[in-house]
C-alpha distance (Angstrom), angle and dihedral (degrees) to the residues before:
residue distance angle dihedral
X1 . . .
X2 3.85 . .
X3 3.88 90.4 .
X4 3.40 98.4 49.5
X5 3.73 114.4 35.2
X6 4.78 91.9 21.7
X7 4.06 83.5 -126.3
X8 4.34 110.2 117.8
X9 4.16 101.5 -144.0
X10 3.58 122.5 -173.3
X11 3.53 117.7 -121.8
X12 3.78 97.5 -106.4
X13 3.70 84.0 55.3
X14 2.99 110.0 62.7
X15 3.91 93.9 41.6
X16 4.14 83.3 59.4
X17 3.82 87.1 49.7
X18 3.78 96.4 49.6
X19 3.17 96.9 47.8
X20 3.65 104.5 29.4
X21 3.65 113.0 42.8
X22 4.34 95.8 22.9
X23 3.86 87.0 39.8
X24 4.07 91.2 -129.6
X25 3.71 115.8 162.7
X26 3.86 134.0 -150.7
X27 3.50 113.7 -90.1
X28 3.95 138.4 -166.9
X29 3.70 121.7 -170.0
X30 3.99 108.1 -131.3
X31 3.45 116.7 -109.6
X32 4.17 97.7 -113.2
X33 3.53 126.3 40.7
X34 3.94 111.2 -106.2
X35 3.85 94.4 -127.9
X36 4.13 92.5 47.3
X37 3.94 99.4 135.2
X38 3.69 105.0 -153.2
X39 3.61 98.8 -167.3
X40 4.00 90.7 54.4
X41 3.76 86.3 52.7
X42 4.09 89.6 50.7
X43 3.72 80.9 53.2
X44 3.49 106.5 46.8
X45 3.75 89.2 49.1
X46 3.94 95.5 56.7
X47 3.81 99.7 36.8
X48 3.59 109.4 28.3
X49 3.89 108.8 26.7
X50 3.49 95.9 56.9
X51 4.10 93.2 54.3
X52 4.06 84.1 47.4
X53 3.69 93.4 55.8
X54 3.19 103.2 50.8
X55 3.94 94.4 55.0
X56 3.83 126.6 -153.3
């Protein structure tokens, strides 16, 4: 914050100012992407890994 605006915050500050005056909420990303296809996966890992490990 100090670089870009010249203005030293706390850390407690600028969490109240996030989420306070610009409305911003905590967020955690989940742990597995929403468009993970598992049965692609289960495929890649019988037909393709194999092929890629054992090289040329």
């Amino acid at each position: 914050m100090e670089r870009v605006t010249g203005v030293r915050l706390a850390r407690a500050s600028v969490w109240r100012l996030l989420t306070g005056r610009l409305g911003w909420s905590l967020q955690r990303p989940r742990r597995q992407a929403v468009e993970r296809d598992e049965s692609e996966i289960a495929r890649w890992v019988a037909q393709e890994w194999p092929r890629i490990r054992r090289g040329r």
